[in-house]
LOMIDO-780472 format. One line per 8 residues: number of its first residue (from 0); their letters; for each residue y, z, x of C-alpha. Coordinates in steps of 0.1 Angstrom, whole numbers, plus 5000, padded with zeros to 4 digits. Layout:
! LOMIDO-780472
NUM> a> Y,Z,X | ... $
This chain:
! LOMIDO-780472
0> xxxxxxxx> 4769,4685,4933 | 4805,4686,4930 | 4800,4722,4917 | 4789,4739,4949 | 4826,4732,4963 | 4837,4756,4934 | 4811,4781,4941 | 4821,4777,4982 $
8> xxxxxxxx> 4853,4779,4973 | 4846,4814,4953 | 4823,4829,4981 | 4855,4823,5009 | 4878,4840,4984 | 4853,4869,4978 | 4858,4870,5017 | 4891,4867,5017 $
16> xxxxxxxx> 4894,4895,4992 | 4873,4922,5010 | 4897,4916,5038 | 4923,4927,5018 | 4912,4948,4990 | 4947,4941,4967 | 4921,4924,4940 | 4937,4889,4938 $
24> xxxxxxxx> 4913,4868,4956 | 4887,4876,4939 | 4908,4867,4903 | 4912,4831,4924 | 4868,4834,4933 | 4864,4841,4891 | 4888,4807,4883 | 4868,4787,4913 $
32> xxxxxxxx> 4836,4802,4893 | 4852,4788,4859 | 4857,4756,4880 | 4823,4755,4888 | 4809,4760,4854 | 4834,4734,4839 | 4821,4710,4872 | 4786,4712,4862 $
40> xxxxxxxx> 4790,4705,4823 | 4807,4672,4832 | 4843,4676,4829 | 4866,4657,4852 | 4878,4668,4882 | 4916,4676,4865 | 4898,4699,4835 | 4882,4720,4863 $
48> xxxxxxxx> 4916,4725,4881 | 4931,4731,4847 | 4902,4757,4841 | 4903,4772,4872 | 4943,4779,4874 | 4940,4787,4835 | 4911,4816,4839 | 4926,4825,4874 $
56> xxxxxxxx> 4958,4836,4863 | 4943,4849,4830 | 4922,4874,4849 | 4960,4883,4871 | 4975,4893,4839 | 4947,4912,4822 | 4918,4928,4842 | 4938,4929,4873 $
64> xxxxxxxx> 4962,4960,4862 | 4930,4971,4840 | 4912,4975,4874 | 4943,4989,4898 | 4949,5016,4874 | 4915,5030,4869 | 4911,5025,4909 | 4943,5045,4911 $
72> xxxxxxxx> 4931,5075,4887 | 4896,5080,4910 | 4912,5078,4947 | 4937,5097,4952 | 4967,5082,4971 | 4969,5091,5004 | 5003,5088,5024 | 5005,5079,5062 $
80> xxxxxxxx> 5028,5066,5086 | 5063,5082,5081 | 5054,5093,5046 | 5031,5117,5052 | 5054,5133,5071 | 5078,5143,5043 | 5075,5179,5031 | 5055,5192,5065 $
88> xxxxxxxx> 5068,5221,5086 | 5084,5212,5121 | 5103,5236,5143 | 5137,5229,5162 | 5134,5230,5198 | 5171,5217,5202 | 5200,5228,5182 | 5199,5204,5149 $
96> xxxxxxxx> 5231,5196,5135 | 5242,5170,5110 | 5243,5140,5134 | 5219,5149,5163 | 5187,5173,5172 | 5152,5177,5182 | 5122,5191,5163 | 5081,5195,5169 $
104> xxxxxxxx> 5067,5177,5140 | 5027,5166,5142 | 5026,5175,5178 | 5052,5148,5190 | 5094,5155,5194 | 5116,5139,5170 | 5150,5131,5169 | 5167,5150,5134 $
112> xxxxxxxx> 5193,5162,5117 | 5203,5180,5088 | 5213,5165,5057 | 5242,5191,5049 | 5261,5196,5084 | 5247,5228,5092 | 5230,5238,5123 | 5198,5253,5134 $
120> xxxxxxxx> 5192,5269,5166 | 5160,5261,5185 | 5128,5281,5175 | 5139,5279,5136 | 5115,5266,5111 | 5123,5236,5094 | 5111,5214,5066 | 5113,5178,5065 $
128> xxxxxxxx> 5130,5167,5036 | 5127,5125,5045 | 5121,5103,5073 | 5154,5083,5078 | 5143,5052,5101 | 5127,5074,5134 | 5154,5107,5126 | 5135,5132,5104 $
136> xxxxxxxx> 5160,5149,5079 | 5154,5187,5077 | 5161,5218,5058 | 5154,5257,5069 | 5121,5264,5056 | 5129,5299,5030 | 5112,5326,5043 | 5094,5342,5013 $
């Protein structure tokens, strides 16, 4: 019965992993699985922690990039926070210089500045070039 610890042991880390979707718990639930196989053929209690690290850290180094990458190539990424910011149109509402400014980005004022010394009067259209801690860096947007 000593294998049903090794198959609790895998269910909690499946739970563990939905949680946090970075698909290493659920390399740890397949070694607690090995555990549990090696548990109920016999083998004493230091094989199945042998097995378990063993096929544990053999699925890390092998199916786990195997996975992430062909996860990667069917969802997109999709940037939030501060980095989905970079690249959006924002317009200065007061003068932005190289230390100091304001601009309307997403609906909400931030402080910026320009990354080249120059300044932009209020109502001119801006991109952001990077989010530098809360400052957003901006350059004129070209008018085409």
């Amino acid at each position: 019965m000593e294998w049903l610890w090794w198959v609790g042991s895998a269910l909690v880390l499946g739970i563990l992993e939905m949680l946090s979707l970075e698909l290493v718990f659920i390399m740890a639930a397949g070694g607690a699985l090995a555990g549990g196989v090696a548990s109920a053929a016999g083998a004493p209690l230091w094989v199945q922690i042998v097995v378990a690290a063993v096929v544990s850290v053999l699925l890390l180094v092998t199916l786990r990039p195997w996975l992430l990458r062909h996860l990667r190539r069917r969802t997109p990424l999709v940037e939030t926070n501060a980095s989905a910011l970079v690249g959006r149109p924002a317009v200065v509402i007061a003068t932005v210089t190289g230390e100091t400014g304001r601009v309307k980005l997403a609906g909400e004022v931030w402080s910026a500045r320009t990354s080249d010394g120059d300044a932009l009067t209020p109502g001119t259209e801006v991109t952001v070039t990077r989010i530098d801690g809360a400052t957003a860096v901006v350059v004129p947007t070209p008018r085409p």
